[in-house]
TIVOVO-599363 format. One record per residue (C-alpha): residue number from 1; residue in one letter; x, y, z. Coordinates in pm, 1 decimal, m for minus. Example, Ala and Ser with C-alpha at 12.3 -4.5 7.8 and 13.67 -1.06 7.14 Angstrom:
BEGIN
zaro resi->1, resn->A, u->1230.0, v->m450.0, w->780.0 $
zaro resi->2, resn->S, u->1367.0, v->m106.0, w->714.0 $
This chain:
BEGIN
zaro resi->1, resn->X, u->663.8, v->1519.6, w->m421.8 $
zaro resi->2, resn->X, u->750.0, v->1134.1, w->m519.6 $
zaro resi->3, resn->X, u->650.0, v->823.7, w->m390.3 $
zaro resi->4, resn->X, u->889.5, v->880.9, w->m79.3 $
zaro resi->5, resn->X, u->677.3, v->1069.2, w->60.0 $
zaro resi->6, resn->X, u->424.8, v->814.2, w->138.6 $
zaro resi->7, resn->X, u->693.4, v->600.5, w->324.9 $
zaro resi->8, resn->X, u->819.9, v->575.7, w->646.8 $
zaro resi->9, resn->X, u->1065.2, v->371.3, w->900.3 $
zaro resi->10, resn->X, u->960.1, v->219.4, w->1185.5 $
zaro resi->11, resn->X, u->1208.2, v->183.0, w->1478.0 $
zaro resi->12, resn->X, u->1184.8, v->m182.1, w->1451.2 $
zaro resi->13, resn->X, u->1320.6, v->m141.0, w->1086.5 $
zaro resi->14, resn->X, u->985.8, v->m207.2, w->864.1 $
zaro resi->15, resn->X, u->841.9, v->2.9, w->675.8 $
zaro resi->16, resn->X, u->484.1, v->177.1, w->686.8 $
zaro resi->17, resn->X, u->348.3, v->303.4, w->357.6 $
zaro resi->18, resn->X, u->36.8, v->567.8, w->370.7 $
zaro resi->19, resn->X, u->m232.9, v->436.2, w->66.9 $
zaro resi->20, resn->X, u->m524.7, v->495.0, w->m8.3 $
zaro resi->21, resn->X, u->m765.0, v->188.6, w->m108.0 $
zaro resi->22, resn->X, u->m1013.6, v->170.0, w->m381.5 $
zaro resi->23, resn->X, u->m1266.4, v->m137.9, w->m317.1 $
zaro resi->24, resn->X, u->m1476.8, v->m257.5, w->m543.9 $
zaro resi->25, resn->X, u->m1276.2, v->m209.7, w->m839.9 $
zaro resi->26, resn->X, u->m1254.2, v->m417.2, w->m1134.5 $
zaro resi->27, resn->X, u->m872.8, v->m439.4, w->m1173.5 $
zaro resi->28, resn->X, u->m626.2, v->m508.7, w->m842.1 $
zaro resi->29, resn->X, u->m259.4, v->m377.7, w->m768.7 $
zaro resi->30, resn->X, u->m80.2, v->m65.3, w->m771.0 $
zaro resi->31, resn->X, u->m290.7, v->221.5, w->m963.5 $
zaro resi->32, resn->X, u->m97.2, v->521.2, w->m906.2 $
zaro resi->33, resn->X, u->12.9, v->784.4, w->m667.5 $
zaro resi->34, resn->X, u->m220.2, v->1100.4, w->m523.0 $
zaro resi->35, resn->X, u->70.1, v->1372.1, w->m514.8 $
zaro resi->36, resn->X, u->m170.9, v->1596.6, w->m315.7 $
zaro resi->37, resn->X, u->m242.2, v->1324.3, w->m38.9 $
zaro resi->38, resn->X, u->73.6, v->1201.5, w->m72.0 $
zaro resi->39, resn->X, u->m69.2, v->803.3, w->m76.1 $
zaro resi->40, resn->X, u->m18.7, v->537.3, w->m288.6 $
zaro resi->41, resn->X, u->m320.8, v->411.8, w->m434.5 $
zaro resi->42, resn->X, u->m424.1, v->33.5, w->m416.8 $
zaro resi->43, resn->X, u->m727.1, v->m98.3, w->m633.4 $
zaro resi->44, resn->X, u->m848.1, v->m420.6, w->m553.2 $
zaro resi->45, resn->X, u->m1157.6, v->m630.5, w->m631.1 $
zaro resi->46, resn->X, u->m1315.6, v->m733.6, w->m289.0 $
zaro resi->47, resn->X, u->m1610.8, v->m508.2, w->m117.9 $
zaro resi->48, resn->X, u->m1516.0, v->m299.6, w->178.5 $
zaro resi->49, resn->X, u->m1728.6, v->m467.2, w->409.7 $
zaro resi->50, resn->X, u->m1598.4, v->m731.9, w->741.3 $
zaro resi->51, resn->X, u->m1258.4, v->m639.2, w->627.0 $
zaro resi->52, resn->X, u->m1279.5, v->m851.5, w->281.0 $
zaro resi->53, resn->X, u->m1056.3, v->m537.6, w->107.9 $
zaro resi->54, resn->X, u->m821.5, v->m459.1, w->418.4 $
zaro resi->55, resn->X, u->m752.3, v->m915.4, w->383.0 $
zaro resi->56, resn->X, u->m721.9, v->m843.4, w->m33.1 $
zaro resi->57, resn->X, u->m520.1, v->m527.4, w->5.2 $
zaro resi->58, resn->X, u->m276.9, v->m728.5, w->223.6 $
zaro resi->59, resn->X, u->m273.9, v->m996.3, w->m25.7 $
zaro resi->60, resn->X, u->m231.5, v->m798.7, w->m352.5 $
zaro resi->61, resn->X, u->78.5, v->m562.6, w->m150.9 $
zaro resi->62, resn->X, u->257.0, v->m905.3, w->m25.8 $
zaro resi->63, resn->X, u->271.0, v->m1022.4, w->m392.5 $
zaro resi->64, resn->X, u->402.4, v->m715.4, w->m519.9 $
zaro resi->65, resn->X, u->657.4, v->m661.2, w->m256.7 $
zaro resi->66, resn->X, u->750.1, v->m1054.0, w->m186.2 $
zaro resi->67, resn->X, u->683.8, v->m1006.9, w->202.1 $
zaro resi->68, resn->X, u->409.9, v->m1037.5, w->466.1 $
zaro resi->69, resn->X, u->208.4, v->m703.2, w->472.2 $
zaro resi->70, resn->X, u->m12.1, v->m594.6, w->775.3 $
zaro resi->71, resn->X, u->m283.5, v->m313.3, w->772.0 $
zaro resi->72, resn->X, u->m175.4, v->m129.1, w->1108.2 $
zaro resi->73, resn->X, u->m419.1, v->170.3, w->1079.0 $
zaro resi->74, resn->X, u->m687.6, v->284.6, w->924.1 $
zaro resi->75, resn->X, u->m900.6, v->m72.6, w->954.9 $
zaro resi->76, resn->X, u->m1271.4, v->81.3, w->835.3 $
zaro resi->77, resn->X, u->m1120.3, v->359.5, w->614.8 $
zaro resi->78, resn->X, u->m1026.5, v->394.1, w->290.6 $
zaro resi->79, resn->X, u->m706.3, v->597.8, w->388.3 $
zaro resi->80, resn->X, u->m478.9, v->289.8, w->591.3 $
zaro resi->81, resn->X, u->m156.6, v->303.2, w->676.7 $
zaro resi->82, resn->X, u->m10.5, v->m43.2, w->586.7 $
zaro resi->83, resn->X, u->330.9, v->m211.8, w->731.8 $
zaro resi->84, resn->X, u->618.8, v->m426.8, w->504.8 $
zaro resi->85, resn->X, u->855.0, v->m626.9, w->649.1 $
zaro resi->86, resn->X, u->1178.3, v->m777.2, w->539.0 $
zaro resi->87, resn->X, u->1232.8, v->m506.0, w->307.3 $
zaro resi->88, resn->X, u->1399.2, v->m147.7, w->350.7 $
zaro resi->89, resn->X, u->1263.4, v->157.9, w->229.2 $
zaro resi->90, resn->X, u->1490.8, v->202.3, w->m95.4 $
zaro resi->91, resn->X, u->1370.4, v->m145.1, w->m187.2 $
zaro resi->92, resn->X, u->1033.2, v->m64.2, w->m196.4 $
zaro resi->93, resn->X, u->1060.3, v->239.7, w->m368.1 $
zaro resi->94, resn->X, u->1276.5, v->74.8, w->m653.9 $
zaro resi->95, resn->X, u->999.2, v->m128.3, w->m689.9 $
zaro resi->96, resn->X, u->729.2, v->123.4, w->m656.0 $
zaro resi->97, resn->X, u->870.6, v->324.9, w->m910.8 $
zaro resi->98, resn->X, u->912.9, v->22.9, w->m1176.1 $
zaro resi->99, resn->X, u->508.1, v->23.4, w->m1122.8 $
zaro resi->100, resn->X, u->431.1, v->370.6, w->m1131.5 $
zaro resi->101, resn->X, u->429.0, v->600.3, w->m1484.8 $
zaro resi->102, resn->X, u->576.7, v->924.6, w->m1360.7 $
């Protein structure tokens, strides 16, 4: 199982990506992918508490992918699903898989 797994099309033609987040970390971006989950995992600095690391996950994903990013499930958990737009889902894997060490 690949990052592919994690991704999905909407009918309005974004994307929706299943990660898991990891607040409170000392490093931010793009750790690595849980093949048993099936989730891309996000680190990122800010404390999950009155959604400070659902506003820095969105921040940290739109830099990586260039576009605006939108938690769209998953608001108090660490498991979110998380929605791209303006890019297709071949896109975003390209550029997952530049980021991720197989």
């Amino acid at each position: 199982m690949g990052v592919e797994s994690c991704i999905q099309n909407t009918l309005s033609g974004d994307v929706i990506i299943d990660i898991e987040v990891q607040p409170g970390s000392s490093r931010q971006g793009i750790v690595g992918f849980n093949q048993w989950r099936g989730k891309l995992q996000v680190a990122v600095k800010a404390e999950a508490e009155k959604g400070k690391a659902n506003h820095a996950v969105c921040n940290v994903l739109s830099k990586i992918f260039s576009s605006p990013v939108t938690v769209v499930s998953g608001n108090t958990s660490r498991s979110k699903k998380i929605q791209i737009e303006g890019l297709r889902a071949n896109e975003i894997i390209s550029i997952l898989e530049g980021l991720i060490e197989s």
